[in-house]
Backbone of each chain as ProteinMPNN parsed JSONL, in Angstrom:
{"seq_chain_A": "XXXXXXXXXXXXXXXXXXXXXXXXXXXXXXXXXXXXXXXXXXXXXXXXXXXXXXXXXXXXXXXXXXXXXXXXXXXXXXXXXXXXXXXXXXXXXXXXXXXXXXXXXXXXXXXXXXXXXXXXXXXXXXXXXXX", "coords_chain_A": {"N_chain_A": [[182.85, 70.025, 253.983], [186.3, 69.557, 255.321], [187.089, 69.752, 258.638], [189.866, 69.925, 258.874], [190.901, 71.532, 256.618], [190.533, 73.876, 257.123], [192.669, 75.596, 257.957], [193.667, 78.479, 258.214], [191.484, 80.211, 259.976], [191.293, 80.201, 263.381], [189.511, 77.807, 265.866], [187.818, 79.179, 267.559], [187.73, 81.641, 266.367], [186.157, 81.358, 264.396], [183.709, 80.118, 265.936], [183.255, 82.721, 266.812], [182.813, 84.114, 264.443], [180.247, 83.043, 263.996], [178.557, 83.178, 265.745], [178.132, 85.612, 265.345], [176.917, 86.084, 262.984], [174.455, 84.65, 263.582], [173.372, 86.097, 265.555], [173.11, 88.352, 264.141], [170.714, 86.92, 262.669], [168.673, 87.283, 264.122], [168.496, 89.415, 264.583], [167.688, 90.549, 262.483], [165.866, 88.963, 260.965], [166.732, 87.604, 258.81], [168.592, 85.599, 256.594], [171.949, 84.993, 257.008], [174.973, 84.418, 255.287], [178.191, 83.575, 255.605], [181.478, 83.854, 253.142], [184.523, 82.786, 253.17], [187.161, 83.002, 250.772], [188.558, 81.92, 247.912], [186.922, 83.929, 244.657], [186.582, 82.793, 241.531], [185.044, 83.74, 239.574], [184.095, 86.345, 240.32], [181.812, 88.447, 240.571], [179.903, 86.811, 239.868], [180.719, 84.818, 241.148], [179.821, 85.071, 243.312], [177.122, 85.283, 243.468], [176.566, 83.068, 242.353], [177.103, 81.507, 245.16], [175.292, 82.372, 246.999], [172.865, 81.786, 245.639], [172.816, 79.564, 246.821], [172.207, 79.548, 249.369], [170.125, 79.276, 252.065], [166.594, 79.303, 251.365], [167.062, 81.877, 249.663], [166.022, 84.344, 248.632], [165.626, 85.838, 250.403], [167.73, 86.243, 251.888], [171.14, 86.987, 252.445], [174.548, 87.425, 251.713], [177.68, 87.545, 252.592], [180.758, 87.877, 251.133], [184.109, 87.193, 251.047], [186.834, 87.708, 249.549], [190.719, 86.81, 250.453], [192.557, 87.015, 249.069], [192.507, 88.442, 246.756], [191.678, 90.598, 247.615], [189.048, 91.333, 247.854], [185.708, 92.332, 248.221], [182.138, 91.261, 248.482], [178.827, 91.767, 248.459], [176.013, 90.155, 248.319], [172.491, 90.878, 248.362], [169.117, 89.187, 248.757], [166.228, 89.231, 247.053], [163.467, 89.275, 248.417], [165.014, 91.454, 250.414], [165.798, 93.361, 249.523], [164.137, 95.633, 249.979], [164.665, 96.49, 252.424], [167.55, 96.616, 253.014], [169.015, 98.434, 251.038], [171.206, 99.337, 248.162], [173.244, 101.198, 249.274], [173.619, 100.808, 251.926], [175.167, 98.278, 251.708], [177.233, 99.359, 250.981], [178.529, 101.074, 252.796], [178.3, 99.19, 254.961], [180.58, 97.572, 253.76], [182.384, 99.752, 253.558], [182.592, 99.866, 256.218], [183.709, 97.495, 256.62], [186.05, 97.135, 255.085], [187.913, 99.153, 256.893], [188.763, 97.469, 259.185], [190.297, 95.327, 257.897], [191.765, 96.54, 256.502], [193.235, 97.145, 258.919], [194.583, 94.919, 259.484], [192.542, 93.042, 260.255], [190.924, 90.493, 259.748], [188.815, 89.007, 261.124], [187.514, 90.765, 262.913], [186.75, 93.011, 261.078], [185.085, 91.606, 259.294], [182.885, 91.077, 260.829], [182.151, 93.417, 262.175], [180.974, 94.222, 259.515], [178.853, 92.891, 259.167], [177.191, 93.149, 261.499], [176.719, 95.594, 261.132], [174.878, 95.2, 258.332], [172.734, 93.768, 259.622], [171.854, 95.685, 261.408], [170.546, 97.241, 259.681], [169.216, 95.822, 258.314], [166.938, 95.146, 259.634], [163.919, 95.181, 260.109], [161.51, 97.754, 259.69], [159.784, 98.646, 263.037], [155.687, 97.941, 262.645], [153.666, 100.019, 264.593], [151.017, 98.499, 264.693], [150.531, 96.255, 263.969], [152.957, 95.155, 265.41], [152.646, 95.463, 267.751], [151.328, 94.087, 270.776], [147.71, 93.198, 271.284]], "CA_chain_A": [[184.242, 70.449, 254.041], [186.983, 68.668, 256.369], [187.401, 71.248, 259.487], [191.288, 70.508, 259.032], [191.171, 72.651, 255.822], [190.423, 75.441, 257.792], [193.961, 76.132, 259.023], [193.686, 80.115, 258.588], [191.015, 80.487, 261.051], [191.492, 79.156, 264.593], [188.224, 77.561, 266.069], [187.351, 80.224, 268.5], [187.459, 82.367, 265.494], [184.516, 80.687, 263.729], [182.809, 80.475, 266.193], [183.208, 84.394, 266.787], [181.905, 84.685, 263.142], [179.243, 81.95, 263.607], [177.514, 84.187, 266.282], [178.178, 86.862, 264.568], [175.899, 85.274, 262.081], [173.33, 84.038, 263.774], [172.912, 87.144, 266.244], [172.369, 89.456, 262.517], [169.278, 86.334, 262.118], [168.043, 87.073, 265.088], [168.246, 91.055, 264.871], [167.387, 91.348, 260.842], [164.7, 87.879, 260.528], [167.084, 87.323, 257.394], [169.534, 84.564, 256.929], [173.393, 85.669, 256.445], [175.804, 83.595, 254.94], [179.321, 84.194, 254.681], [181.87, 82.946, 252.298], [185.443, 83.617, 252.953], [187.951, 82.086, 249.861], [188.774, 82.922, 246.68], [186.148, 84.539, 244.282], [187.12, 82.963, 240.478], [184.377, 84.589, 238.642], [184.18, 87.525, 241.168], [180.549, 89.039, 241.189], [179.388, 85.474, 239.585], [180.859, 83.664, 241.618], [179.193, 85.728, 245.39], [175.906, 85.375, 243.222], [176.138, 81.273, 242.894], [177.14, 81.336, 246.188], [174.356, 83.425, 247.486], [172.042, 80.803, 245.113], [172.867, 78.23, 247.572], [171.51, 79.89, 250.95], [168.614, 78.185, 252.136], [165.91, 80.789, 251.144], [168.07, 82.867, 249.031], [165.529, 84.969, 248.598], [165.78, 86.396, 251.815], [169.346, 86.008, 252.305], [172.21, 88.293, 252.422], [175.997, 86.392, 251.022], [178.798, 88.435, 252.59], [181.899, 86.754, 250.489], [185.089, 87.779, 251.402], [188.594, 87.07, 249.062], [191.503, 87.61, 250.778], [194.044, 86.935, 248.145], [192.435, 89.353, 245.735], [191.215, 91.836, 248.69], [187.849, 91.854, 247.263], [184.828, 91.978, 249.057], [180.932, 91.144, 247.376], [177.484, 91.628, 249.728], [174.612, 89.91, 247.473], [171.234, 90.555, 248.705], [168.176, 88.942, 248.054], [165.265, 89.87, 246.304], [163.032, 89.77, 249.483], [165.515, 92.229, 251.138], [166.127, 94.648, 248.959], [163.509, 96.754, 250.438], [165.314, 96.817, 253.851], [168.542, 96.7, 252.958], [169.631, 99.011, 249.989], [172.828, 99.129, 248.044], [173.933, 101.946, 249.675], [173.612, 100.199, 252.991], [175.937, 97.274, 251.546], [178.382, 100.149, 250.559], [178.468, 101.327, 254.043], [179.117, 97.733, 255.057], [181.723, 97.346, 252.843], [183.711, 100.634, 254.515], [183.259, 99.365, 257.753], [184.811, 95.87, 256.905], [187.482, 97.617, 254.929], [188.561, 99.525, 257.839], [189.093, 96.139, 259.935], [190.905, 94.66, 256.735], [193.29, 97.457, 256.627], [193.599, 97.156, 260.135], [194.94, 93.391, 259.521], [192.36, 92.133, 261.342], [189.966, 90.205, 259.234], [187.449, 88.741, 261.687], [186.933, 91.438, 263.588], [186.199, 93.057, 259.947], [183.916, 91.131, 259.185], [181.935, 91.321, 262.463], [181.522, 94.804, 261.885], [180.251, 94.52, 258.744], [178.154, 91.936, 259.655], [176.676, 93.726, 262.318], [175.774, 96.798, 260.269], [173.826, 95.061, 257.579], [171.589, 93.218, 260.755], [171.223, 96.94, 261.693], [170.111, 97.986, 258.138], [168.334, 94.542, 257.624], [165.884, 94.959, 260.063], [162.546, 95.62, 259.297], [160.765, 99.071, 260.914], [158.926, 97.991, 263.771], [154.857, 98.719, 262.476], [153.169, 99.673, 265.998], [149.724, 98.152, 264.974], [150.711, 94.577, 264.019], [153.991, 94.395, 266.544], [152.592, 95.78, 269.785], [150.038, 93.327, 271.476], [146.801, 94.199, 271.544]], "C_chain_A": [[184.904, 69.847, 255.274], [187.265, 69.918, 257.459], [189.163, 70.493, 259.388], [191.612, 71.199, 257.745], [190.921, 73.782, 256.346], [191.664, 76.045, 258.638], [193.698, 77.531, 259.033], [192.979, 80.569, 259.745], [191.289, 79.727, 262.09], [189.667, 78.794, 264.936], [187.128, 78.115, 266.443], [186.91, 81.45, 267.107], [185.765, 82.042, 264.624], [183.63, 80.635, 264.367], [182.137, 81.843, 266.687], [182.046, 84.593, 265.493], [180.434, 83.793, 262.756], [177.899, 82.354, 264.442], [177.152, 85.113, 265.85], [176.92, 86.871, 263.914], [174.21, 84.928, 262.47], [172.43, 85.17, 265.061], [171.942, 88.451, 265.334], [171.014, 88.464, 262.56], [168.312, 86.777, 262.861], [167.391, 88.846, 265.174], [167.441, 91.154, 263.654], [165.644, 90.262, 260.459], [165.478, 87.642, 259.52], [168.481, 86.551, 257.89], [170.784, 85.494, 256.221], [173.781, 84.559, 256.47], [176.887, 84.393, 254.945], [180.513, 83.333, 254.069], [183.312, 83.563, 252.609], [186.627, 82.465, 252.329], [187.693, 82.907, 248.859], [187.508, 82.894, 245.52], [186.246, 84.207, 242.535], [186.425, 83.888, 239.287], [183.803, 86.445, 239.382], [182.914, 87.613, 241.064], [180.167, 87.421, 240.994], [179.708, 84.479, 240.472], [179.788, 83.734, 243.374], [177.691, 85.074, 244.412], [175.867, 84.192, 243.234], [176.465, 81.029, 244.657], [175.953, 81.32, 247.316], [173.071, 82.208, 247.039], [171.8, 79.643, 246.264], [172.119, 78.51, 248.661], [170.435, 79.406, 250.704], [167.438, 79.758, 252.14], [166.238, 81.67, 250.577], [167.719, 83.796, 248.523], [165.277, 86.205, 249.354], [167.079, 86.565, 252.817], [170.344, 87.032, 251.89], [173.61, 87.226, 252.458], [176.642, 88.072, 251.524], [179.992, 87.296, 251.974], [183.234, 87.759, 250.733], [186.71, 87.319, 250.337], [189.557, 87.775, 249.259], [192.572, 87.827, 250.082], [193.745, 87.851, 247.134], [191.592, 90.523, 246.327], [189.792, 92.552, 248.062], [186.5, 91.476, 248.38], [183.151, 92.158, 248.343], [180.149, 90.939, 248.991], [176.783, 91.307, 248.111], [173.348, 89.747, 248.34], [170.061, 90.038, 248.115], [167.311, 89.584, 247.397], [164.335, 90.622, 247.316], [163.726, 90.244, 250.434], [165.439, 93.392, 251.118], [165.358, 95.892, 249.806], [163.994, 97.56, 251.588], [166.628, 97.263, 253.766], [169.14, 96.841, 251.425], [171.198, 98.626, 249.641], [174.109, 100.116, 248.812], [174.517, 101.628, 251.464], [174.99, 98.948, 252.849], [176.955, 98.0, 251.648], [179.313, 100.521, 251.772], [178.97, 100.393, 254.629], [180.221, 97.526, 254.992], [183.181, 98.911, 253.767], [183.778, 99.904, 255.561], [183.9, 98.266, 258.094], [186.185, 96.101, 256.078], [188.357, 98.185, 255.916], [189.266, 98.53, 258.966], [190.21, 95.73, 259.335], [191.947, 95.386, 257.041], [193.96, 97.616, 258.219], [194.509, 95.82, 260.488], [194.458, 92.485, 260.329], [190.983, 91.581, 260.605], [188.855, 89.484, 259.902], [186.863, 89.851, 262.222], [186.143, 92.654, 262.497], [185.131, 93.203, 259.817], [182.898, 90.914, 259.628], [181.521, 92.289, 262.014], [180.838, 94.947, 260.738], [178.708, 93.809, 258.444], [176.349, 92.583, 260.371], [175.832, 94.69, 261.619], [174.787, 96.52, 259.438], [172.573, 94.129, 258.27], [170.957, 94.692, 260.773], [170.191, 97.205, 260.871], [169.109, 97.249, 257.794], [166.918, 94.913, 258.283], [164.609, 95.605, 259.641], [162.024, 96.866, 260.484], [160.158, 98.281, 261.771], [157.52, 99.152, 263.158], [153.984, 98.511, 263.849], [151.957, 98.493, 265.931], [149.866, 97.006, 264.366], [151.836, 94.138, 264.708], [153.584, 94.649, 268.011], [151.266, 94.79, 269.541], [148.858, 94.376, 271.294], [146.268, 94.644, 272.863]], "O_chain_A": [[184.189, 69.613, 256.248], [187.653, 71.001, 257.022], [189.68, 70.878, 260.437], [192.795, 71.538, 257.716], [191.25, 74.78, 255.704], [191.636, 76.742, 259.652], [193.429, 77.882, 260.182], [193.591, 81.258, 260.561], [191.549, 78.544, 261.87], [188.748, 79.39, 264.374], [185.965, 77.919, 266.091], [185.8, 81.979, 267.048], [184.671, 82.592, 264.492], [182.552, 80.977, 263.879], [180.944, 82.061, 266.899], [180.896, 85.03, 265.529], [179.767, 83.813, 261.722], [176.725, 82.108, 264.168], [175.998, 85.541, 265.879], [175.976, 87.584, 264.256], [173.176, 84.969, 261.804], [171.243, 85.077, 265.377], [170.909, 89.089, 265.537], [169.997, 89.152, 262.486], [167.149, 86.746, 262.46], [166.338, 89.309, 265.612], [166.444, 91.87, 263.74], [164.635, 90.692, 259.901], [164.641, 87.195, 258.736], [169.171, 86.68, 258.902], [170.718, 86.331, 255.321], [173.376, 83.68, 257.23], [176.894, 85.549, 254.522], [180.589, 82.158, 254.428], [183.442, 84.764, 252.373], [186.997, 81.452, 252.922], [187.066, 83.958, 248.726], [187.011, 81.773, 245.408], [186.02, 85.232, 241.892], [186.984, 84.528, 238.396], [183.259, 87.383, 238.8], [182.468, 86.591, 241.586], [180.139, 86.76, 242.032], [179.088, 83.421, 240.574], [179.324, 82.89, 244.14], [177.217, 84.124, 245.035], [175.124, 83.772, 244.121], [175.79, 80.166, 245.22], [175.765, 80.505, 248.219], [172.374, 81.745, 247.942], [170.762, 79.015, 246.469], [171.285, 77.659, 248.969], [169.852, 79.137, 249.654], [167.532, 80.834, 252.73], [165.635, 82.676, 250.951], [168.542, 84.443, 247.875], [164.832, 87.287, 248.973], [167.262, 86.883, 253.992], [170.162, 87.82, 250.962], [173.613, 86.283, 253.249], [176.343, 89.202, 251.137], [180.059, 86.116, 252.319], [183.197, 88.978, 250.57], [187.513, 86.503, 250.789], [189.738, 88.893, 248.777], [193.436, 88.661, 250.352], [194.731, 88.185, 246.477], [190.925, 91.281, 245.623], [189.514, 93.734, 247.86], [186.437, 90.514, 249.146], [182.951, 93.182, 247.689], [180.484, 90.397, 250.045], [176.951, 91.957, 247.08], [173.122, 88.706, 248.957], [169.86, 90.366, 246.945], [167.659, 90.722, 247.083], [164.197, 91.843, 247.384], [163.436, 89.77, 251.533], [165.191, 94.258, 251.957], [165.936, 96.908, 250.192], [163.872, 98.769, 251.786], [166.936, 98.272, 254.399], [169.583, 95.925, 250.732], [172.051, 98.014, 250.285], [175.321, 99.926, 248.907], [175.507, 102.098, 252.025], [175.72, 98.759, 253.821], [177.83, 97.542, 252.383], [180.531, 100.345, 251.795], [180.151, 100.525, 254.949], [180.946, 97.296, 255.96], [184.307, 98.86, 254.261], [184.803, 99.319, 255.909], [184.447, 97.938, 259.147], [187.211, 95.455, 256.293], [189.531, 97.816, 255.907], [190.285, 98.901, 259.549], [191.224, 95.69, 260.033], [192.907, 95.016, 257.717], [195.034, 98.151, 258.496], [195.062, 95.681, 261.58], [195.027, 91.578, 260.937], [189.949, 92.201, 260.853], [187.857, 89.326, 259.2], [185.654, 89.983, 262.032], [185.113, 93.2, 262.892], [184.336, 94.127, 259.984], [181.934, 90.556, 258.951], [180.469, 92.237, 261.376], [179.981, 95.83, 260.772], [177.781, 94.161, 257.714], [175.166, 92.528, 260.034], [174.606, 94.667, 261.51], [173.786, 97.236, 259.474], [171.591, 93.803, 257.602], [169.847, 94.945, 260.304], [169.042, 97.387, 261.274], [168.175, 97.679, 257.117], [165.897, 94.979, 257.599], [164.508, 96.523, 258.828], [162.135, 96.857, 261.71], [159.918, 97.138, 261.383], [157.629, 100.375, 263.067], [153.62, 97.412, 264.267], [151.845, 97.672, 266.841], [148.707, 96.641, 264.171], [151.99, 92.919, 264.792], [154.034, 94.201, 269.065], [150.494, 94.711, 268.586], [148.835, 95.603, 271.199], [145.452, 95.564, 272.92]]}, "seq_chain_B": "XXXXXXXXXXXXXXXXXXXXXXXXXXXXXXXXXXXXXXXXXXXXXXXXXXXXXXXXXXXXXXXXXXXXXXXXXXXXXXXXXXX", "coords_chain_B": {"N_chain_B": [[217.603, 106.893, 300.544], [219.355, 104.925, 298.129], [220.528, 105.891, 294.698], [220.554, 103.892, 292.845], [218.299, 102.61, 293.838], [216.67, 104.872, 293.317], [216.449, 104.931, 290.874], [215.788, 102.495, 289.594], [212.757, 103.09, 290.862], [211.36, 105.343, 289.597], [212.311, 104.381, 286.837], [213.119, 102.05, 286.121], [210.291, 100.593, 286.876], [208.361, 102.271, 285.386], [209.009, 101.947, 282.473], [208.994, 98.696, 282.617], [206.594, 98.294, 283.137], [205.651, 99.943, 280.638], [206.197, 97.461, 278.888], [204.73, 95.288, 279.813], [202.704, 96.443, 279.025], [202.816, 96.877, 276.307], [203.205, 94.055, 275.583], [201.395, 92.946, 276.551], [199.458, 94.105, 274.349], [199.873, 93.468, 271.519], [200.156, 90.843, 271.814], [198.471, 89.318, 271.415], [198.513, 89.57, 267.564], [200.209, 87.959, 267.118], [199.555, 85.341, 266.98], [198.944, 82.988, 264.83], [196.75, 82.562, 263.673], [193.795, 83.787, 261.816], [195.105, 86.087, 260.892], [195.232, 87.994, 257.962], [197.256, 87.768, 255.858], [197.801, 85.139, 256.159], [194.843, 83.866, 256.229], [194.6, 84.811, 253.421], [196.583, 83.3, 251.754], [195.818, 80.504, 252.717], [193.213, 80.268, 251.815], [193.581, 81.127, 248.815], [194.418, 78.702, 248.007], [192.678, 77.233, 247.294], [190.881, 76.712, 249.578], [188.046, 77.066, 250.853], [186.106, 79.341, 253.408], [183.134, 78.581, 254.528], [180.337, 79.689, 256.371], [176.862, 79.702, 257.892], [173.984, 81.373, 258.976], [171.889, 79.984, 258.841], [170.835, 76.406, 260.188], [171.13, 74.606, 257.339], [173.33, 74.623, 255.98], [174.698, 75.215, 253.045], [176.933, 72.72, 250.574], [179.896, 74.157, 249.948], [182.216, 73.821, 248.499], [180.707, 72.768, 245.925], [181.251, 75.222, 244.479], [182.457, 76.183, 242.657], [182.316, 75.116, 239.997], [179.47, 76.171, 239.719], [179.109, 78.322, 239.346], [177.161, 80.785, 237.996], [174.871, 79.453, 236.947], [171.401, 79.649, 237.312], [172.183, 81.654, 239.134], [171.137, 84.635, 239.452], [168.699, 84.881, 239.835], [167.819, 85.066, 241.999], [169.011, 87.091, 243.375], [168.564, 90.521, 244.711], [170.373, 92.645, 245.012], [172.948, 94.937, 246.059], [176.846, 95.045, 247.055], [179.825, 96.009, 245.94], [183.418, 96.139, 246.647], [186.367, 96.837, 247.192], [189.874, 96.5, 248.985]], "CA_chain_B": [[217.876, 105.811, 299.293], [220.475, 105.226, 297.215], [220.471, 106.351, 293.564], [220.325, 102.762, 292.373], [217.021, 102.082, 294.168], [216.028, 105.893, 292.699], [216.336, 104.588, 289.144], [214.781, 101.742, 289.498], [211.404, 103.076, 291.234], [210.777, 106.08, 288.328], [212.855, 104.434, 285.691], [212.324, 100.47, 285.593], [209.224, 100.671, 286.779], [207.545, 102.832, 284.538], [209.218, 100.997, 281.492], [208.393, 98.032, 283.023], [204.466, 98.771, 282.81], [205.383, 99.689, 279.239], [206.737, 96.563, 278.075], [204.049, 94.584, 279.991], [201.45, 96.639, 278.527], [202.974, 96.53, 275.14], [203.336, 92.22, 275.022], [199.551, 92.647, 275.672], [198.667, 94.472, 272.97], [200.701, 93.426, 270.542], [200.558, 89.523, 271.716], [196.689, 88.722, 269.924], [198.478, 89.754, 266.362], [201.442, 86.975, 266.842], [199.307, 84.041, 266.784], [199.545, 82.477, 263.443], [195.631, 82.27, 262.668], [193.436, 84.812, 261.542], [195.911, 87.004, 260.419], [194.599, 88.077, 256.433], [198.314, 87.518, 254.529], [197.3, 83.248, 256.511], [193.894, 83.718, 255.597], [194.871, 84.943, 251.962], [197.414, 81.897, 251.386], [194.81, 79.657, 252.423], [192.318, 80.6, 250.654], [194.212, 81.043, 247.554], [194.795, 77.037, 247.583], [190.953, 76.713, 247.524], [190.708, 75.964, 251.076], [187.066, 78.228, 251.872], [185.696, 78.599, 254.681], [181.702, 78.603, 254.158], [179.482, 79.787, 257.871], [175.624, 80.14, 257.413], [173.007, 81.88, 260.149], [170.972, 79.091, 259.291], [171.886, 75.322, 260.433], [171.143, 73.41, 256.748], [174.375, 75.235, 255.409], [175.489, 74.534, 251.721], [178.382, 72.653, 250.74], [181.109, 75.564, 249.913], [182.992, 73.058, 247.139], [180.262, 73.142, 244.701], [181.131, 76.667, 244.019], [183.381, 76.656, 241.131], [181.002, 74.088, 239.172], [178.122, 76.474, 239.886], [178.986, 79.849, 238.715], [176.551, 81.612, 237.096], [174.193, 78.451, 237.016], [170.574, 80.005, 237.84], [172.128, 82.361, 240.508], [170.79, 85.922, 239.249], [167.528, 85.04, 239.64], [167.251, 85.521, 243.839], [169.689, 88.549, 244.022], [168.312, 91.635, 244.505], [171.07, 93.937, 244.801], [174.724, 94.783, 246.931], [177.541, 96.118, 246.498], [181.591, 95.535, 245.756], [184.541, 96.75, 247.061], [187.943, 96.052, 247.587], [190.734, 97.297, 250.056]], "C_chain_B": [[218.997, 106.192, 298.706], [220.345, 105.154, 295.718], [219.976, 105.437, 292.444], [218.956, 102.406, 292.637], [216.052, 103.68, 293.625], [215.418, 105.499, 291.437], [215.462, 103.407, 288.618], [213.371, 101.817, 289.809], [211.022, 103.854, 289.805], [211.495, 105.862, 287.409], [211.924, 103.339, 285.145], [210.876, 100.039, 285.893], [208.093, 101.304, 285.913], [208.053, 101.969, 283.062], [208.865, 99.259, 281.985], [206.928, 97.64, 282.258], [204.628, 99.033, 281.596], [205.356, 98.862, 278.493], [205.273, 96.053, 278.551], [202.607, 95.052, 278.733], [201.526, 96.555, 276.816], [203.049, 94.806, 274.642], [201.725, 92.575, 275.023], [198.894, 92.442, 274.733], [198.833, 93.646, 271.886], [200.681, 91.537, 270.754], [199.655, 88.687, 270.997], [197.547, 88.314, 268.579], [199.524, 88.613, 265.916], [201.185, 85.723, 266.674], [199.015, 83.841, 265.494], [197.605, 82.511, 262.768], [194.889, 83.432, 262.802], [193.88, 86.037, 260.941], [195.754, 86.919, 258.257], [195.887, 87.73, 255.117], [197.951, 86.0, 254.993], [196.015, 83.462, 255.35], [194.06, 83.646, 253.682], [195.428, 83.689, 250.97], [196.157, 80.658, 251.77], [193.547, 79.355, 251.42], [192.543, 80.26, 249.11], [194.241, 79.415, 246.977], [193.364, 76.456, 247.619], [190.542, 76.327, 248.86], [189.136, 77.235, 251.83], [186.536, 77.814, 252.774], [183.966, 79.116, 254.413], [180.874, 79.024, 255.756], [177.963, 80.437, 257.126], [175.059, 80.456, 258.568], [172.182, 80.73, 260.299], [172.084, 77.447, 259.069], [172.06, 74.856, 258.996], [172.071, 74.578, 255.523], [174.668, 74.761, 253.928], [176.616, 74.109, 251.526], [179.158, 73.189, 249.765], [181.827, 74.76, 248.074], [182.132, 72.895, 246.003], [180.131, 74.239, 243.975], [181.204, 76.492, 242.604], [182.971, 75.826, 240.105], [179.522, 75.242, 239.219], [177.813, 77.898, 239.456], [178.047, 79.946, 237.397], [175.319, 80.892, 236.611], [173.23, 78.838, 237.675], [170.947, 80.736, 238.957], [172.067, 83.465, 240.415], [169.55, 85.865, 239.49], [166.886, 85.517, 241.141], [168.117, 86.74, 244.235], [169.194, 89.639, 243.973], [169.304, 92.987, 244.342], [172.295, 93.382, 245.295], [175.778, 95.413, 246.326], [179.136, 95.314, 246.472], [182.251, 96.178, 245.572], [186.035, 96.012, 247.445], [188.891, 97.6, 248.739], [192.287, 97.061, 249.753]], "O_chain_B": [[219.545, 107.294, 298.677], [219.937, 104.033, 295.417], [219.303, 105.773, 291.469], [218.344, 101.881, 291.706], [214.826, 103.596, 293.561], [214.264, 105.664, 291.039], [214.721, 103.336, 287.637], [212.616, 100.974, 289.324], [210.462, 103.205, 288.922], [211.702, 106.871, 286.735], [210.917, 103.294, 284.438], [210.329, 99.188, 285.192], [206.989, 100.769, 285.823], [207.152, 101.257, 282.619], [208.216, 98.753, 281.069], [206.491, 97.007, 281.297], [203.773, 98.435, 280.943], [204.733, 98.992, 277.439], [204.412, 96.344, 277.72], [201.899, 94.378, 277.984], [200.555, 96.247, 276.124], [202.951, 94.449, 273.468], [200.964, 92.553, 274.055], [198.19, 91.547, 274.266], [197.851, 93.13, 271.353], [201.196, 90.898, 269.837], [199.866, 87.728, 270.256], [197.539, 87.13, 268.243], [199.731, 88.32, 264.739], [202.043, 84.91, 266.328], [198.769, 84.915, 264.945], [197.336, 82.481, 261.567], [195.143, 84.175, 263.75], [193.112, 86.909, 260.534], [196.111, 86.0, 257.518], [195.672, 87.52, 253.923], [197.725, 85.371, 253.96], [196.068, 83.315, 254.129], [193.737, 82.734, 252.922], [194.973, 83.256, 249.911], [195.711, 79.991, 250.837], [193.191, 78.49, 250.619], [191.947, 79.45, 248.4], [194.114, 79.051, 245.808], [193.077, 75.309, 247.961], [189.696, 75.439, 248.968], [189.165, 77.931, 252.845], [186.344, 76.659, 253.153], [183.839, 80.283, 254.043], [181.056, 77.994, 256.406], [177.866, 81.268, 256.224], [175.569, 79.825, 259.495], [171.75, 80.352, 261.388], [173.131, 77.202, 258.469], [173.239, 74.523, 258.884], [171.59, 75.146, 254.542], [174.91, 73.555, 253.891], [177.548, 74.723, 252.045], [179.104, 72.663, 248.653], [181.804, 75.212, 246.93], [182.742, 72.861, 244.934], [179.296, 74.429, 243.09], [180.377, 76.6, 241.698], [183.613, 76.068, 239.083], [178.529, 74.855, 238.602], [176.736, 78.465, 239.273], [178.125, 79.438, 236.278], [174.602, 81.552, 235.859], [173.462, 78.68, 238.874], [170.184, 80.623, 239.916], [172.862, 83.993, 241.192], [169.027, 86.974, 239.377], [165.835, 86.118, 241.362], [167.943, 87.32, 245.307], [169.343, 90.049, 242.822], [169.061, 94.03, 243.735], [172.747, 92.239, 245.224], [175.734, 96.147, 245.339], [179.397, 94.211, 246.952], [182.196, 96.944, 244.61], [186.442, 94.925, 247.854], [188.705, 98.781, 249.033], [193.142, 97.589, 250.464]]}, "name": "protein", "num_of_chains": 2, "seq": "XXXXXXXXXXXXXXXXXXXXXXXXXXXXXXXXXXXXXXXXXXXXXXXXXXXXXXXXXXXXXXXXXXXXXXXXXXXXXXXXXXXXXXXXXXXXXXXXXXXXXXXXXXXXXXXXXXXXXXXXXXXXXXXXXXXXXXXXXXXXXXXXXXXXXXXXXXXXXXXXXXXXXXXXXXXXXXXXXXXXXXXXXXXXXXXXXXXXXXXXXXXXXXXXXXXXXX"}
């Protein structure tokens, strides 16, 4: 993609949401993607999206469309266990509340954030603590 | 003092400090990007913006060619909402 199609976001912005991103990899072990544009087949379309992540098995697609104020979390297969639907749901308020706030990065941060929370795996003492 | 220099310590001064503190706030929401009716219009004209955690990112424009094309098979779950 040409970075001068990206007029909506400013640069600083991206890279806001690019830490964002890569801070959830770092907290959850699971790759986040996010997608923000329009949605033509709506769930179908977050789910090819989601197809694409490298590992997509293990991947979490936040997709965002702002012209039809819809918002899709697709988790992987190897997530699910960590990160329920009810956890996405949860998500999903806390990046609506941003949204309605008219502030869509900061949004999306938050929702971001929460499903790192949610993502992460329990710590099990007797294979994470040293011996 | 005279009445003039009254009005100005507990008048213009305290409005003052309001205005300043109100351009603050209020000066983030005036810049033209990020703002979700921009974002929306962009968007709308196909213009997405694609960010991945990991570096070997996909490219975003083979979406709308790709719907529904083997991509149920790695989802486990999630959820959808609107605002």
């Amino acid at each position: 993609m040409d970075a001068g199609e990206r007029v909506a976001l400013s640069s600083g912005q991206e890279a806001s949401l690019q830490r964002s991103l890569s801070t959830a990899r770092e907290i959850s072990g699971v790759c986040f993607g996010l997608r923000i544009g329009s949605l033509p087949g709506g769930r179908e379309s977050a789910l090819a999206a989601h197809a694409q992540l490298p590992d997509a098995a293990r991947a979490v697609l936040v997709a965002v469309d702002p012209a039809a104020r819809v918002i899709e979390i697709v988790t992987g297969t190897g997530v699910v266990d960590h990160l329920d639907d009810r956890s996405c749901e949860l998500a999903i308020l806390s990046m609506r509340s941003g949204f309605l706030a008219g502030d869509l990065v900061r949004g999306i941060k938050d929702g971001i954030d929460l499903l790192a929370q949610h993502a992460r795996m329990p710590k099990v003492m007797n294979l994470d603590e040293p011996a | 003092m005279s009445s003039g220099e009254t009005l100005l310590i507990f008048i213009g001064i305290p409005v003052g400090f309001a205005a300043l503190v109100y351009l603050a706030v209020s000066a983030a929401s005036w810049t033209r990007s990020g703002r979700i009716g921009d974002v929306a219009r962009a968007t709308d004209q196909g213009e997405a913006v694609f960010l991945c955690s990991s570096p070997s990112a996909p490219d975003p424009s083979r979406l709308p060619a790709e719907i529904g094309a083997a991509s149920t098979t790695l989802a486990g779950g999630g959820a959808r909402g609107r605002w």
